[in-house]
C-alpha positions in Angstrom: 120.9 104.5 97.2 117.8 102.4 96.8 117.7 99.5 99.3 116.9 96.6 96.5 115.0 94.2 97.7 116.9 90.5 97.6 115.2 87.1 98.8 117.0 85.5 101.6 114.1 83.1 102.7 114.9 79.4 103.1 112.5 77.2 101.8 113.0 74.1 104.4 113.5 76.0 107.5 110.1 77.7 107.4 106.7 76.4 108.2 104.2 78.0 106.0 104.6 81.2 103.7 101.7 83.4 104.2 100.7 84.9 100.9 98.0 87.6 102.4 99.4 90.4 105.0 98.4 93.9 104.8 101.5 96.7 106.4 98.2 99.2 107.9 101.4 102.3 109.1 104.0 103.7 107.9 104.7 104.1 111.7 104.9 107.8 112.0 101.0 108.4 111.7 99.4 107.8 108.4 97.2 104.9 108.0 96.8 103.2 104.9 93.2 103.3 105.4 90.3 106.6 106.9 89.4 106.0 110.5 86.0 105.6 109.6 87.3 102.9 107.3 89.7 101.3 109.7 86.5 101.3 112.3 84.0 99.6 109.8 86.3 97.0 109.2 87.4 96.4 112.8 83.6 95.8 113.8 82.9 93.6 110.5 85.6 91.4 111.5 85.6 91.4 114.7 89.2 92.1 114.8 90.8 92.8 118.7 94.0 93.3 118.1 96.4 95.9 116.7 95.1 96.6 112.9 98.2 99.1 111.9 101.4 97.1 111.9 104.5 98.5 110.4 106.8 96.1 108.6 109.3 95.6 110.9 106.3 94.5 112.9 105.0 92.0 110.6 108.3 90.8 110.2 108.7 90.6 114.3 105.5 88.5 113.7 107.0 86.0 111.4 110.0 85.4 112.3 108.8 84.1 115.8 106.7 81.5 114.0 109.3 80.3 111.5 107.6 81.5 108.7 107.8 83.8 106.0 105.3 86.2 104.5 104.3 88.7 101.7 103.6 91.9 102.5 101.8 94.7 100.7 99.6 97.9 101.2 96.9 99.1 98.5 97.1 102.4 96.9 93.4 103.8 96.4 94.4 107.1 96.9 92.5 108.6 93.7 89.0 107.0 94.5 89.5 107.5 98.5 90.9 110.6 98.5 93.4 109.7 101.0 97.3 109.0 100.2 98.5 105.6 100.2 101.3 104.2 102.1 104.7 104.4 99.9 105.3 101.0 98.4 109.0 102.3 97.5 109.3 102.2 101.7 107.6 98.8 101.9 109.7 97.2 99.7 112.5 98.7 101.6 112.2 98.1 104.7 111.1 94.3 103.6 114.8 94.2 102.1 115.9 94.7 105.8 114.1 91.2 106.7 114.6 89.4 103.8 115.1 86.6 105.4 111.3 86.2 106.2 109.2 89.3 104.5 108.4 89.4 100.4 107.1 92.8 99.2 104.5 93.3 96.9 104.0 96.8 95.4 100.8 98.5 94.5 100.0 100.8 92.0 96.5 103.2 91.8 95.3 102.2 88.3 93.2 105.2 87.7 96.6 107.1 87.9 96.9 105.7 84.1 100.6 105.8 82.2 102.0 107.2 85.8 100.8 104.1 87.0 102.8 101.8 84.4 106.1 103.9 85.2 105.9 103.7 88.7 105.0 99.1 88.5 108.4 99.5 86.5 110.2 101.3 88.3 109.0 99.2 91.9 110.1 95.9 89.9 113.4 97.2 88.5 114.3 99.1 91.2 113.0 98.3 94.4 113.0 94.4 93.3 109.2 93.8 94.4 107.6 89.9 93.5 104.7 91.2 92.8 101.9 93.8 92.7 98.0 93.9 95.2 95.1 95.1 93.8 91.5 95.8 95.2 89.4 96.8 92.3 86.4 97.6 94.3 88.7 99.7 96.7 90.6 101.2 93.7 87.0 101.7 91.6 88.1 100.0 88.7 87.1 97.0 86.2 90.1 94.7 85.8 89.0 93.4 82.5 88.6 97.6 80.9 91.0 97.9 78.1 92.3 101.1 79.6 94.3 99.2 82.3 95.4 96.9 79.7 98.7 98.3 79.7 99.5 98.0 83.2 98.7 93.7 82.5 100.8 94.3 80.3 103.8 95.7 82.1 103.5 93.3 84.9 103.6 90.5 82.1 107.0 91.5 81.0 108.5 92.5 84.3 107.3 88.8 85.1 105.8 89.9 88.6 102.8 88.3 89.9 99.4 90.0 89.7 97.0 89.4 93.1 94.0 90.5 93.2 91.0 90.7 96.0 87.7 88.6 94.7 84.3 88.2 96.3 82.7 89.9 99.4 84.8 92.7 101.1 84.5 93.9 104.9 86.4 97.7 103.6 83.1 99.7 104.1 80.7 97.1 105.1 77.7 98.1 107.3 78.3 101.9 105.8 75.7 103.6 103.9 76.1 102.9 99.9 79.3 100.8 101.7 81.5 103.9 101.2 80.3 103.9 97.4 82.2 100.4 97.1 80.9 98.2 94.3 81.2 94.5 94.9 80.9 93.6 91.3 85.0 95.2 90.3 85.8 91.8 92.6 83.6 89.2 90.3 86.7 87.1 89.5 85.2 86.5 85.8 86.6 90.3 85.3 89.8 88.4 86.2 89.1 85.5 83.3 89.5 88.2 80.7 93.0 89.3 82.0 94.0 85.5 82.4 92.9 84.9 78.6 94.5 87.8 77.4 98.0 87.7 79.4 98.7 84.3 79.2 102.1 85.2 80.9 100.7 87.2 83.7 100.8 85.0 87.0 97.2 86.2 88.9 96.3 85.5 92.3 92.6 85.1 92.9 92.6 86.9 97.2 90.1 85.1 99.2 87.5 82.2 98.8 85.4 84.6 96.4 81.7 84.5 97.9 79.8 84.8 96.0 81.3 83.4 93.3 83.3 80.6 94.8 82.6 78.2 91.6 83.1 80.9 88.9 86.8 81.3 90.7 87.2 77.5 91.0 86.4 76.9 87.3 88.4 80.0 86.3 91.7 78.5 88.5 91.3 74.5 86.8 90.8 76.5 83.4 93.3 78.8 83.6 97.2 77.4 84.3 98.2 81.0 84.8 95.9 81.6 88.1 96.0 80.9 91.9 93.7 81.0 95.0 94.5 82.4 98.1 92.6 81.2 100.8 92.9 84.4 102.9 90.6 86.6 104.7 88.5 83.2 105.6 88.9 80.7 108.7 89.4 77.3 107.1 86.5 76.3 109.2 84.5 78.6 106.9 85.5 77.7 103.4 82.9 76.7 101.2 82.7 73.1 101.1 83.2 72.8 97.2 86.4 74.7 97.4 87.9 72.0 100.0 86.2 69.3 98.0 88.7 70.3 95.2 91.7 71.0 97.5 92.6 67.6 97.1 92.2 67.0 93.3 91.8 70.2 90.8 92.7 72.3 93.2 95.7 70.5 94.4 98.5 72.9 93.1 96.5 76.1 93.0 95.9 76.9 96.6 98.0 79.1 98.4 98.1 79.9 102.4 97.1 83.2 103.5 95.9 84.4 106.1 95.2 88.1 105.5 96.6 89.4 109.0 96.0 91.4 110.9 92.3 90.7 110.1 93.1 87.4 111.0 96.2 86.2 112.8 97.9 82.8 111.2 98.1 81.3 114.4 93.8 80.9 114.0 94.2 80.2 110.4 96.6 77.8 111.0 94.8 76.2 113.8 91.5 76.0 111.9 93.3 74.4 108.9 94.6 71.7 110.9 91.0 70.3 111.8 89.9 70.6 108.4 89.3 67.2 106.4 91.4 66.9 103.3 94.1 64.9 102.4 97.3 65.2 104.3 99.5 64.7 101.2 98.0 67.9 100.3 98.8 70.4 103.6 102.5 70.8 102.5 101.1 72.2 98.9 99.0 74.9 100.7 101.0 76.0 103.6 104.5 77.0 101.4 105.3 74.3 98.7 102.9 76.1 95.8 103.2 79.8 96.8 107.3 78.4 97.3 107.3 77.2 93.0 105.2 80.3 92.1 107.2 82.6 94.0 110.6 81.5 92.2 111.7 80.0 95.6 111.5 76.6 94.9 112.3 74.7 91.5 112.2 71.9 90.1 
């Protein structure tokens, strides 16, 4: 019988809720990424330590810093040619740590109608919050008709939609870059969607350089999209994006810190030195990603 995934998080006993992690194993060997992928990111990050945690790793992780996380993998298996970690056992094992883990699923788009059935069947089933999508990863335009059903699905099942923008370290410093194409992560592709499912929740992944005003216009335009500021040390972020943290901005950032490529400890660390307004921390670290998960009302 299918483990169904049940949120026991507590909104005032955690710290922060991290919005960004990636589950790397499945912990009996497969990767969710190629070892010459896994390497190229490794060095473009500069990442020390371990980049394959399982979830009851992540969830070890978390717990220890009284705070509560999403977790997800990324299924590319049609353009990588290598087989993706199973969502369904994600979501799973995340129900055995409810009390600090919140699976997202993820679904290969260029898998078509199959793709569609499965988003349903990971919502309905498996009770996932959400769904994690890499378009230049998964080789795909996010604004192409063709994946207009799967919007479509996630719309109804009222699951969130989160989606990496802007520069990627996957394949960086790799001839062609592995045949990745930075432009699937222009977040105008995600304007489109946004426009046309007003009732699909998106979540812009990352301060989007290049195009960090495009996805700052798009998130004060749109009521129906997010930012999170993962993948980036605070002391990094362009300097319009915290200019707006305090005003535009105020209910649309979300903490992340996309570990293991970086730990929250130096997100969190960074964040604290950064200038903006202090009435505005609590709205990054878990108050917005709290209201948008369905964790926090009123």
């Amino acid at each position: 019988m299918t483990a169904r995934y049940e949120p026991r998080v507590d909104p005032d006993a955690i710290t922060a809720l991290d919005m960004h992690t990636h589950v790397e194993s499945d912990g009996h060997g497969h990767f969710a990424l190629d070892q010459e992928l896994l390497d190229a990111s490794a060095a473009y990050f500069h990442s020390g330590q371990d980049r394959t945690p399982t979830v009851a790793a992540l969830a070890d992780h978390y717990r220890e810093r009284t705070m509560a996380a999403v977790v997800f993998t990324v299924d590319a298996a049609t353009g990588l040619g290598h087989p993706a970690l199973s969502s369904e056992e994600i979501a799973e094992q995340a129900a055995e740590h409810a009390d600090v883990l919140i699976p997202f699923g993820s679904v290969d788009p260029l898998r078509g109608e199959a793709a569609v059935r499965q988003a349903r069947r990971l919502a309905e089933q498996f009770g996932v919050r959400g769904f994690k999508f890499h378009p230049g990863l998964q080789g795909f335009a996010p604004n192409d008709p063709a994946y207009y059903p799967l919007w479509q699905a996630l719309e109804e099942l009222g699951t969130i939609a989160l989606f990496h923008t802007g520069q990627t370290g996957i394949g960086a410093g790799l001839p062609g870059g592995r045949g990745i194409r930075l432009r699937y992560s222009d977040p105008l592709l995600l304007d489109d969607v946004a426009a046309d499912f007003p009732g699909l929740r998106i979540v812009m992944a990352h301060p989007a350089v290049p195009w960090v005003d495009v996805q700052i216009s798009i998130a004060t335009h749109k009521a129906n999209v997010w930012i999170d500021l993962s993948g980036w040390s605070p002391k990094y972020f362009p300097p319009q994006l915290v200019r707006q943290s305090g005003s535009l901005l105020r209910h649309k950032l979300l903490f992340g810190s996309d570990y293991p490529v970086l730990t929250p400890d130096r997100w969190l660390a960074d964040f604290a030195k950064l200038e903006i307004k202090e009435e505005v921390r609590p709205l990054i670290l878990k108050e917005n990603a709290l209201k948008l998960l369905g964790l926090r009302t009123g």
